[in-house]
C-alpha positions as CSV (number, residue, x, y, z in Angstrom):
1,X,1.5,68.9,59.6
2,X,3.4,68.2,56.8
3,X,3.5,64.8,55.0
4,X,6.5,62.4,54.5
5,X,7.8,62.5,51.5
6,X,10.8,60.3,51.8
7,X,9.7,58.5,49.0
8,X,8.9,61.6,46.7
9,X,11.0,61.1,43.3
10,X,12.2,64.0,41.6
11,X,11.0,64.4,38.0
12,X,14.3,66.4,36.7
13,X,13.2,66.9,33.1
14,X,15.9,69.9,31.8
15,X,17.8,69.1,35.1
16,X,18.9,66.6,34.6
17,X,22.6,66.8,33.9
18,X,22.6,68.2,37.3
19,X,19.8,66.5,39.2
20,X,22.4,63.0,38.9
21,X,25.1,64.8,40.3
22,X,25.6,64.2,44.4
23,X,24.7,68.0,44.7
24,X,21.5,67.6,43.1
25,X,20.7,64.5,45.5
26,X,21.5,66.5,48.4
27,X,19.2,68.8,47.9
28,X,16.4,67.1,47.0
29,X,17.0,65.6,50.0
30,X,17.5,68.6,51.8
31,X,14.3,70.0,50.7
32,X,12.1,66.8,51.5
33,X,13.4,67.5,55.0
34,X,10.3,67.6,57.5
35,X,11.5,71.2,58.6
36,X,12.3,72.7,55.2
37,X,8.6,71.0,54.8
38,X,7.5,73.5,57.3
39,X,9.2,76.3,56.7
40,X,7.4,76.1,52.8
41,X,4.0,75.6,54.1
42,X,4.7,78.6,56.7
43,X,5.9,80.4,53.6
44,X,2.9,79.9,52.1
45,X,0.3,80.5,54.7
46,X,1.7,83.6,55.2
47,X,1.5,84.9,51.4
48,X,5.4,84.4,50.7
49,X,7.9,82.8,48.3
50,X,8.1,78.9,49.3
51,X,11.7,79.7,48.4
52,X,12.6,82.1,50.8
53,X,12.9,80.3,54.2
54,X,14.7,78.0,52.4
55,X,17.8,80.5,52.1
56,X,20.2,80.4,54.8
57,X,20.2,76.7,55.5
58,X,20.9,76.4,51.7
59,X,23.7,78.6,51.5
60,X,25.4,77.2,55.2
61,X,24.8,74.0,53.8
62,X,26.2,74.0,50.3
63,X,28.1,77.1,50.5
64,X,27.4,80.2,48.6
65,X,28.0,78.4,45.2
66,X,24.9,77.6,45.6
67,X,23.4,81.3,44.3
68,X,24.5,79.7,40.7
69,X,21.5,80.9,38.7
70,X,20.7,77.2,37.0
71,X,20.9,75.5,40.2
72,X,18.7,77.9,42.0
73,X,16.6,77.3,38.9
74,X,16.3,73.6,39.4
75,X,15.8,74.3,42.8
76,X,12.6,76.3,42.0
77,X,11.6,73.3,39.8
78,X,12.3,70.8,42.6
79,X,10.0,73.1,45.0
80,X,7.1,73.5,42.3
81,X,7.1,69.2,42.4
82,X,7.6,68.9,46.3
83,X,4.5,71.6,46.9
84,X,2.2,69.5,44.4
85,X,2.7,66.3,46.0
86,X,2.1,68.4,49.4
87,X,-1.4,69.4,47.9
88,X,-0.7,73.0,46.6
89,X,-0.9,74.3,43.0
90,X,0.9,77.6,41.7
91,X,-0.6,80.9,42.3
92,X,1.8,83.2,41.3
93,X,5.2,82.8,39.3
94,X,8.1,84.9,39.9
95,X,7.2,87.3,42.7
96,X,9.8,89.7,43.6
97,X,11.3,88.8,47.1
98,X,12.0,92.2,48.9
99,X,13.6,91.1,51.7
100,X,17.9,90.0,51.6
101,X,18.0,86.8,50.2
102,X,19.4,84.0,48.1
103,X,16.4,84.1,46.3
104,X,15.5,87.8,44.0
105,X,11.7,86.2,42.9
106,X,10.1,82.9,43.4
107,X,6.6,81.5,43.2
108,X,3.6,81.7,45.9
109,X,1.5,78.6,46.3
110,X,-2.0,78.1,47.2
111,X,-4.1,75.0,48.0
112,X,-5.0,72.6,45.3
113,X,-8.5,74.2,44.1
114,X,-8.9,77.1,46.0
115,X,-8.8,80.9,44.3
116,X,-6.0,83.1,43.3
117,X,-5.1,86.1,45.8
118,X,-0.8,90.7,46.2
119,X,3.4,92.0,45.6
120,X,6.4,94.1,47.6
121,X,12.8,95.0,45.5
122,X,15.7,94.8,47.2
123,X,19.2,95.6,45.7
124,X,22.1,93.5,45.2
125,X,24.0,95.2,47.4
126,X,21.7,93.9,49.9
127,X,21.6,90.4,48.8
128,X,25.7,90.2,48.4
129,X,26.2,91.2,52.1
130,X,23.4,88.9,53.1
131,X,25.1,85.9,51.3
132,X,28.5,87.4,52.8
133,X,27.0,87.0,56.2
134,X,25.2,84.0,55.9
135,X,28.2,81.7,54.0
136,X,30.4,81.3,57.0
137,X,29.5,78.8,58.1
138,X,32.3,76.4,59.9
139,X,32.3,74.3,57.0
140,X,32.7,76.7,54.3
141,X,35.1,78.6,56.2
142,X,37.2,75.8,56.1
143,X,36.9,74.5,52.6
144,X,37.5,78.2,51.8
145,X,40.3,78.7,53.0
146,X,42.3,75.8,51.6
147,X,40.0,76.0,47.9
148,X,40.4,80.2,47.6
149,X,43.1,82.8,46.9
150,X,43.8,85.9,48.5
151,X,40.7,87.2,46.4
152,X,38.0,85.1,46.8
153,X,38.5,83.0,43.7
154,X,38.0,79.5,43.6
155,X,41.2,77.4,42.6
156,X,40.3,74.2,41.4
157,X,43.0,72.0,41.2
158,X,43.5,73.0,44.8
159,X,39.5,72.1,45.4
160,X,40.5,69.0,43.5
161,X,43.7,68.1,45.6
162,X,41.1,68.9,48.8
163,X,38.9,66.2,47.6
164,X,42.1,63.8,46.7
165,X,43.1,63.8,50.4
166,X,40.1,62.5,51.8
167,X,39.5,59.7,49.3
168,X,37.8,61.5,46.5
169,X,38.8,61.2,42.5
170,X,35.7,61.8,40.7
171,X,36.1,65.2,38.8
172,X,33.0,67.1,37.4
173,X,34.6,69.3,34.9
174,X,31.7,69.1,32.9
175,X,30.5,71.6,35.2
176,X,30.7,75.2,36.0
177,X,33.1,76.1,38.8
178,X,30.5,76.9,41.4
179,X,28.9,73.8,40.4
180,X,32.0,71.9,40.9
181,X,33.0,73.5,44.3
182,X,29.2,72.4,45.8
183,X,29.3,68.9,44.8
184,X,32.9,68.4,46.0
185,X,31.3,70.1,49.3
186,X,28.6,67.8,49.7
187,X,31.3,65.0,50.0
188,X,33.5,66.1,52.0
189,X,31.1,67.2,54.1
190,X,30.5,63.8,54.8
191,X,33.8,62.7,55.0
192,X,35.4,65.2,57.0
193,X,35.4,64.8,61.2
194,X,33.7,68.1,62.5
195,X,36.0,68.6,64.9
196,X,38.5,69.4,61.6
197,X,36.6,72.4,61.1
198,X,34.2,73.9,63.8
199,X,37.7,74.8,65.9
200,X,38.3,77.2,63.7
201,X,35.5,79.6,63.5
C-alpha cells in the first residue's frame, strides 16, 4: 500500500523557475496521486523505470509538450524525492527504457538499505508514433486544433487568445513554447466544460 503523501513538498532546487509555474504544480500533484503511487512501486517491484508507467497519463494529461527535455528532467527529480519519502533509495541511474515511451532512460529504485541488483533500445521512430498515438486525447485534440497550423506548429498568440477567452491573461513568455502551451493547458483544463471537447473525438 502506498503512503499519502498529500502533504509531500517538493524541494525544486534547479527547478525552480519551472516548479512555481501552474504546470509544475500539476504535476507534482499528479504524481503524488495514490495511483501514479502505485504504478511507481509496481514499476519498481518488477525491476523497471519508476518513470515509465507514468507515460501515457502524462502525455493525455498535459499534452505531448510534455516530452520537453527539462520538464521531463524535473520530472525525474520530482520522482527521485517522491520514491525517498516512499522508503526507496536509487539503484540505478539512467537505465535505457526499451519499450515506446515518453521516457528513453530513467532510474530503478530499491528499498531503503537493501542491495543493488540488470539492463534491455528502442528508436525514435518508435517513441514519435507512441506519443502520436497516445496525445489524442479529447482535450488536446481540442486545444490542438484551435492552438496549431496545418503543420503541427504551435501558434502562440492564437494559444494566447485560447486562454483570453476563458478568463486567462497571465503570459509565460519567459518560457519555451512547449512550456507555454502545457501551463496554458493545465488551466483551461480546468476551466473548460467537458462537454466543449469530448464531442468531438
Amino acid at each position: 500500500m502506498s503512503n499519502d503523501l498529500g502533504e509531500l513538498r517538493y524541494v525544486p532546487q534547479n527547478f525552480r523557475d519551472l516548479a512555481e509555474t501552474e504546470l509544475g504544480k500539476e504535476l507534482w500533484s499528479f504524481l503524488k496521486h495514490r495511483d501514479n503511487l502505485i504504478r511507481m512501486e509496481t514499476a519498481t517491484l518488477l525491476d523497471r523505470a519508476a518513470v515509465e508507467p507514468l507515460a501515457a497519463g502524462l502525455v493525455a494529461e498535459f499534452g505531448e509538450e510534455v516530452s520537453d527535455d527539462r520538464v521531463k528532467q524535473m520530472i525525474g527529480h520530482m520522482v527521485r524525492q517522491v520514491m525517498a519519502a516512499m522508503g526507496y533509495e536509487t539503484d540505478r541511474s539512467a537505465l535505457r527504457i526499451t519499450r515506446p515511451s515518453l521516457f528513453t532512460s530513467g532510474t530503478t529504485y530499491r528499498p531503503a538499505g537493501s542491495g543493488p541488483r540488470e539492463a534491455m533500445k528502442i528508436t525514435k521512430e518508435q517513441r514519435d508514433a507512441w506519443i502520436k498515438n497516445t496525445k489524442n486525447s479529447a482535450f488536446n485534440t481540442w486545444l490542438n486544433k484551435q492552438v496549431r497550423d496545418e503543420n503541427g506548429v504551435l501558434l502562440l498568440e492564437q494559444l494566447y487568445a485560447v486562454a483570453r477567452k476563458h478568463g486567462i491573461e497571465k503570459r509565460y513568455d519567459n518560457l519555451n513554447p512547449g512550456q507555454q502551451r502545457m501551463n496554458i493547458g493545465v488551466q483551461l483544463r480546468k476551466l473548460v466544460d467537458p462537454k466543449e471537447y469530448e464531442s468531438i473525438v
